[in-house]
N, C-alpha and C positions, 0 to 999 in steps of 0.2 A: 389538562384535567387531572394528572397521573398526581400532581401537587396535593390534591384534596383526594386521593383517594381513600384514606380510612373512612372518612363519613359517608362519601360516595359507595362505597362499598356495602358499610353498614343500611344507605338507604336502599341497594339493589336485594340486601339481602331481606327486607324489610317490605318488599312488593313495592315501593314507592314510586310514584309516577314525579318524573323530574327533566330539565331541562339543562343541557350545560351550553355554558359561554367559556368560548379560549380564544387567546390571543393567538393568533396566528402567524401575524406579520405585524413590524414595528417601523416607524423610521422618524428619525427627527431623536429629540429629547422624551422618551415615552418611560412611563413610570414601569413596567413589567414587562417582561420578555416572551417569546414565543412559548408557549406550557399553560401560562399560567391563566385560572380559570373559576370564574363564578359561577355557581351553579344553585337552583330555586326549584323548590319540588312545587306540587300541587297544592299543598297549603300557603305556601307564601315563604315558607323557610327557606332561608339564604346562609350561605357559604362561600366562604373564599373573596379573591376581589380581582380583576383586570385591569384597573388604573390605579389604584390607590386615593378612590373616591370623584375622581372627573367624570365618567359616565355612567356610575354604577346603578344610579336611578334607571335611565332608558334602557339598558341592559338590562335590568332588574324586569320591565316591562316587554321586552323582545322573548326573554327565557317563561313568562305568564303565555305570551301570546302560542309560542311555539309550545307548549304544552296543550293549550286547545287545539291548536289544528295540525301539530302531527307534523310541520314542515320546517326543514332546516333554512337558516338564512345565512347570510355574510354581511356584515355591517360596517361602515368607514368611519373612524372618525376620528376629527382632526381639528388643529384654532381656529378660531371665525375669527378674520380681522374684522369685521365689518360688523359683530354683537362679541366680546368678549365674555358675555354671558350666556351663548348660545352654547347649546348640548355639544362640545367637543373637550381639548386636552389643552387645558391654559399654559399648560409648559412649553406647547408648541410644536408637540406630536403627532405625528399620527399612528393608531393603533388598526388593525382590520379585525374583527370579532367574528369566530362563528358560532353561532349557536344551534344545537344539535337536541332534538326531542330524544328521550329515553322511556320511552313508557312502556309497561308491563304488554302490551298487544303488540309492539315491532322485536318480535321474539330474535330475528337474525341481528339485526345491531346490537342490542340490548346485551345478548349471549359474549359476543365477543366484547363489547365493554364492558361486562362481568367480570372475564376473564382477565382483563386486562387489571382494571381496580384491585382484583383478591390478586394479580403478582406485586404491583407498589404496594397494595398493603402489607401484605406481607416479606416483602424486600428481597422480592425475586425477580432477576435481569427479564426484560420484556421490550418492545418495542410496537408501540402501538399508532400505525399509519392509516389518516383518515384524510380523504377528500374535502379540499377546501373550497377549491373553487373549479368548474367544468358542470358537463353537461348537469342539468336539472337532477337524473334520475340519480345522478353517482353523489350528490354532494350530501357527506356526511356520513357515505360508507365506510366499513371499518375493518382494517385486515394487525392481527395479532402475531408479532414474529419472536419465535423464541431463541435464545442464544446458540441452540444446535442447528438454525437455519428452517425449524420446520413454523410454519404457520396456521392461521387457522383465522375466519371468515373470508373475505374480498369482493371483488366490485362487480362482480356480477359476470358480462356475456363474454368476457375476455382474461382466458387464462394465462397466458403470455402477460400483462397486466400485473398481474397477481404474484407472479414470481419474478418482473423485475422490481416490482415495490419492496417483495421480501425481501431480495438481494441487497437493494439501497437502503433498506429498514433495519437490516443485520450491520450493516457497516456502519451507518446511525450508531448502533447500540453497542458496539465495540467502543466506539470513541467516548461514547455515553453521551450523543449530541442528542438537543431538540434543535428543529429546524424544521424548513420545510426544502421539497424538491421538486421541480418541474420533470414531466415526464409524457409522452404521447399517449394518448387515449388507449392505445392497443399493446402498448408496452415497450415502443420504443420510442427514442427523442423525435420521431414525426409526429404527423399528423396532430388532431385537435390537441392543445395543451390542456393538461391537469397539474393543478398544484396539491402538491400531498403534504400533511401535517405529518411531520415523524415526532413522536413524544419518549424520550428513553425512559426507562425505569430500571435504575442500578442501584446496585445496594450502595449503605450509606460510607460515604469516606470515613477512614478510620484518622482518631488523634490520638496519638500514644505521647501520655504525660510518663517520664521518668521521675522520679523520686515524690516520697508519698509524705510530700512535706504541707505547711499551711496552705502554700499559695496555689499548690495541685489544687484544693481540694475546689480555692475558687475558680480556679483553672477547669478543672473538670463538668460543672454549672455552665459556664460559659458556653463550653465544646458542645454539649449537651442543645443548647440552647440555638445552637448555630448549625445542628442539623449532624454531628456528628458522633461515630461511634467508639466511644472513647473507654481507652484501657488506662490502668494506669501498672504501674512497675516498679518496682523496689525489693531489694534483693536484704532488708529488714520485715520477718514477719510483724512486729510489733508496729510496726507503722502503716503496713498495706492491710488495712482489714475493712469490712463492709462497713463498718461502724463509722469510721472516717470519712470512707468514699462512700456514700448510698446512693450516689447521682451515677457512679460509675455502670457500667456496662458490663465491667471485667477485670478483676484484679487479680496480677498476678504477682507471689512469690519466688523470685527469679535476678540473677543477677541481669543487669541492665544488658550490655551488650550479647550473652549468651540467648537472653529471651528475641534478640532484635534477629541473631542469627535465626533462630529457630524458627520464624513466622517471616522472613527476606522474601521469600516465593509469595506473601499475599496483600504485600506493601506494595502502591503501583503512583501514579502520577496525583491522585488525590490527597494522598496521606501526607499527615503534618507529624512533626515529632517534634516535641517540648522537651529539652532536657534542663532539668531544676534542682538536680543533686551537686552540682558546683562542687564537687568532688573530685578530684585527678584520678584517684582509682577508678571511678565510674564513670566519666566524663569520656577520658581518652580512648579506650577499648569502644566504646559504646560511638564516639561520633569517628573515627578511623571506621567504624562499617558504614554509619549512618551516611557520611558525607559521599559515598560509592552508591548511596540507593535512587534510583528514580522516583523520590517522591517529590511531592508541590515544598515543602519546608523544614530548617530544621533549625532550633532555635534553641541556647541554651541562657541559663541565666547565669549572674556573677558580675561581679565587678569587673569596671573596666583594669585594673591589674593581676586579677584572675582570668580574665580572657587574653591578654598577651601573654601571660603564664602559657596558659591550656593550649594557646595558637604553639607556643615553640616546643610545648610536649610531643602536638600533635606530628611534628614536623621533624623530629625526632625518630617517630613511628613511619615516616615515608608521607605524608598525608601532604599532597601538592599544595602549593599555594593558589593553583584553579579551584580546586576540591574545597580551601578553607574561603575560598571568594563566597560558596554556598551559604557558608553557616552566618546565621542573624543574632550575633552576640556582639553585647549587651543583649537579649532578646527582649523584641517590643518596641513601641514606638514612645519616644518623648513626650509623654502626658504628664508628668511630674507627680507620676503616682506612689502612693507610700502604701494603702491596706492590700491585703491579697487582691480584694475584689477588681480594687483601681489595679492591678497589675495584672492583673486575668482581661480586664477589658485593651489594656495597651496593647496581651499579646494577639488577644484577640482580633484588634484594630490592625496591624501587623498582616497578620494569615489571610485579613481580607483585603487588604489592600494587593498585597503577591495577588491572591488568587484572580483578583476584579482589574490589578492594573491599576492599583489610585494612589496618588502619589502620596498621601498620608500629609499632605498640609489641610489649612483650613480654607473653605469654600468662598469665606467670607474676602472678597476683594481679587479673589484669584481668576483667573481666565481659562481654566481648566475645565473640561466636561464634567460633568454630574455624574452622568452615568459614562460609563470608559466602555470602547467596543472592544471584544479579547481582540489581543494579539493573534498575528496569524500562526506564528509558529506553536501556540498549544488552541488552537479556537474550541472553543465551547459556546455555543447561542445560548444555552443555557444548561443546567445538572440540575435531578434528581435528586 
């Protein structure tokens, strides 16, 4: 639900009586991932979506229903071979839904999914763990854990409970996972199982575009566009101004590789960097650190005789040839694009392909999954 939390937020703050629907558990070819979540207040208003249009009706109907009577459910649903037109997922998934009442009178839920909403909306680290499936009383209680380890509501008669969900709910929100986790009624792996919905809420990954040239700026839109929070850099005042960038986030005046030192402590496994100034002076300093960072990408543009130029500058400077395996130049994927826009979507196409695992062919004839499960060596069930 952490997905739609600025509206969600807006309606709590709003007295609104509402209902949410999240995906909980997936398996097969299923259109959305654990998090994500439709939500229908008392008037009939809707938000958000859990398949991408296969159950959004009956769900639409489950989140009415539990608004009247105040009670959470769990709902399955999957292909019918037997009516392909019957209420499931024709792609051949299956999804589990829970739908949770919110209404202005369950003051103890309500409070902590407050809380929870106003940290994603305002893009502060949170981790919000709620019962999906177990005994009747527990399902759909809700415990809020913050990055320092402290928490705030839980599941009622069992305190033990409550601090092994936060402990597993912090280590969640470190990684920046959504997921769910099996855990014993009383807090430890015995006794009756519970499954707990972990939902992270981390601030947003950053895209640092270098040089503040045309194809930044479509570059910058795109980033924007794709959930991310983007700076841009150029060490020319005349070119880095808001006037150019208005989509930006953050621009700064700053030679490239000294700004990348300066902010290296807050660059981490998310972050993408664009380098577009195809420039040696600014290229080599700036990826000799780049190529040393733990971020998800780093991607410069240039021709293919600028880039084995720049590879034996770099190599020059000490820069391994493990190190230059990293960098994605040419950067972008083979679209045969010529305007900024079409080359903003190539890199784009690019970033998500690394991030999701997809091999950047086309779908059409190939034998490849749709949706890609991460790999195990970075897993992510799903990001905020």
């Amino acid at each position: 639900m952490l997905d739609i939390a600025e509206e969600l937020h807006r309606w709590v703050e709003q007295g609104r009586d509402f209902a949410v629907a999240t995906v909980v558990a997936v398996g097969g070819s299923a259109p959305r991932q654990p998090g994500a979540a439709l939500a229908v207040d008392s008037e009939g208003t809707a938000i958000g979506s859990v398949s991408g249009g296969c159950v959004e009706g009956t769900v639409y109907e489950l989140c009415g229903q539990a608004i009247e009577d105040g009670q959470p459910v769990l709902e399955r649903f999957g292909y019918s071979d037997d009516d392909a037109f019957a209420v499931g997922l024709t792609c051949g998934g299956v999804i589990d839904i829970l739908v949770t009442p919110v209404r202005a009178s369950d003051t103890a839920v309500r409070g902590v999914l407050a809380q929870a909403l106003d940290a994603a909306a305002t893009g502060e680290a949170a981790a919000l763990a709620r019962v999906v499936s177990g005994p009747a009383g527990l399902l759909g209680r809700a415990l809020l854990v913050r990055p320092d380890g402290s928490y705030e509501g839980g599941f009622g008669a069992h305190p033990e409970l409550d601090r092994t969900v936060a402990g597993e709910a912090g280590a969640y929100l470190d990684a920046g996972r959504t997921g769910t986790l099996e855990i014993g009624e009383q807090g430890s792996r015995c006794g009756s199982p519970l499954t707990v919905l972990v939902e992270s809420s981390v601030p947003a990954p950053r895209m640092i575009v270098f040089g503040a040239i045309d194809f930044a700026s479509a570059l910058v839109r795109m980033g924007r566009f794709l959930g991310y929070r983007v700076t841009v850099c150029d060490a020319r005042p005349v070119f880095a101004t808001a006037a150019r960038f208005p989509d930006a986030d953050e621009i700064v005046v700053e030679w490239p590789h000294k700004y990348l030192e300066r902010v290296a402590a807050e660059v981490d496994g998310r972050t993408v960097l664009c380098v577009l100034t195809h420039d040696a002076k600014f290229d080599v300093p700036l990826l000799q650190l780049a190529l040393r960072l733990p971020v998800a990408y780093v991607g410069a543009m240039g021709s293919r005789r600028t880039h084995l130029d720049r590879n034996e500058r770099l190599r020059e400077v000490g820069v391994t040839d493990l190190e230059l395996a990293r960098l994605r130049s040419p950067i972008g994927l083979d679209l045969g694009a010529r305007t900024p826009e079409e080359v903003a979507v190539s890199i784009a196409s690019e970033i998500v392909a690394g991030r999701r695992g997809g091999t950047g062919l086309s779908l059409t004839g190939a034998h490849t999954p749709i949706h890609h499960e991460p790999t195990p060596a970075r897993r992510v069930d799903s990001v905020a």
